[in-house]
C-alpha positions in Angstrom: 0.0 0.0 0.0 2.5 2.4 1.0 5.7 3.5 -1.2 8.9 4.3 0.4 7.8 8.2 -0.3 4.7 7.1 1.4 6.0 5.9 4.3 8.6 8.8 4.9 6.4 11.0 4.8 3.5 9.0 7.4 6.2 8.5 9.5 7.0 12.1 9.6 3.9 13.3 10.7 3.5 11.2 13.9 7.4 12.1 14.7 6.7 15.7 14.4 3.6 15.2 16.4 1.4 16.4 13.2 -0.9 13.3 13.7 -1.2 10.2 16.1 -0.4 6.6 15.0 -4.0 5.5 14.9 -4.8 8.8 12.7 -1.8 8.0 10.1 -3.2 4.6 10.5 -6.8 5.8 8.8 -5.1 8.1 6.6 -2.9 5.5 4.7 -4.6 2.9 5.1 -2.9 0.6 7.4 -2.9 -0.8 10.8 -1.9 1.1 13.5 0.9 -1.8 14.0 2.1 -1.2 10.9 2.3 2.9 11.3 4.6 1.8 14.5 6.5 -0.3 12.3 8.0 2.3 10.0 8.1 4.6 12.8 10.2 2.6 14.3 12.4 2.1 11.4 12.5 5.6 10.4 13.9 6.7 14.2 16.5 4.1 13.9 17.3 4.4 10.6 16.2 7.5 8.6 15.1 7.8 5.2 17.1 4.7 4.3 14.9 2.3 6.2 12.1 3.0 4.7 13.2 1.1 1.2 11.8 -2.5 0.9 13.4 -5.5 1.9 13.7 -8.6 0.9 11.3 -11.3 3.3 13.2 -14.3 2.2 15.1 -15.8 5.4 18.9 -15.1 5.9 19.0 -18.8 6.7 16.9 -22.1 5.8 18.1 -24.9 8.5 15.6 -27.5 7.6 16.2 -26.6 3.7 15.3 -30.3 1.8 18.8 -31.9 0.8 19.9 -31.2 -2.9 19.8 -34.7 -3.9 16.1 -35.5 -2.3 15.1 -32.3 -4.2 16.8 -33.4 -7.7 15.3 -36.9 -7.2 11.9 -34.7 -6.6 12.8 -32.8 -9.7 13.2 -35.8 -11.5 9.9 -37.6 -10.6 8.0 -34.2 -11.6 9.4 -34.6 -14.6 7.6 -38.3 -15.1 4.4 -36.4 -14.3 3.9 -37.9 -10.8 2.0 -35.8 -8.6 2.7 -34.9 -4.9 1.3 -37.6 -3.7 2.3 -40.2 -5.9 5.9 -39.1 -4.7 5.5 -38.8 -0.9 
């Protein structure tokens, strides 16, 4: 919903005291949780924090092995379905 010019600018209104969380919150529409989110992120980090990021998980500990996944691949490729497979 809200661009990184979006969110600069939402989160400087409730730092300067222009409007509260919950009335940003109505005015963008997003949660109030959210508004505290890039609040947050805009006192610790400035203008740079409020860019995207990426969700995707630093690390994947239970990642499937690369063999079990090729074999995976490989059955796919036969046309088996999910459950023919597991």
């Amino acid at each position: 919903r809200l661009t990184p010019l979006r969110r600069e600018e939402m989160a400087r209104d409730v730092v300067e005291g222009r409007v509260s969380k919950a009335h940003a919150a109505r005015i963008y529409g997003v949660t109030a949780k959210v508004v505290a989110r890039w609040v947050g992120r805009f006192l610790a980090e400035g203008s740079v924090g409020m860019i995207d990021r990426s969700s995707r998980p630093k690390t994947s500990p239970k990642r499937t092995e690369a063999a079990v996944a090729d074999a995976i691949v490989a059955l796919r490729r036969q046309r088996l379905t999910g459950k023919h497979i597991a």
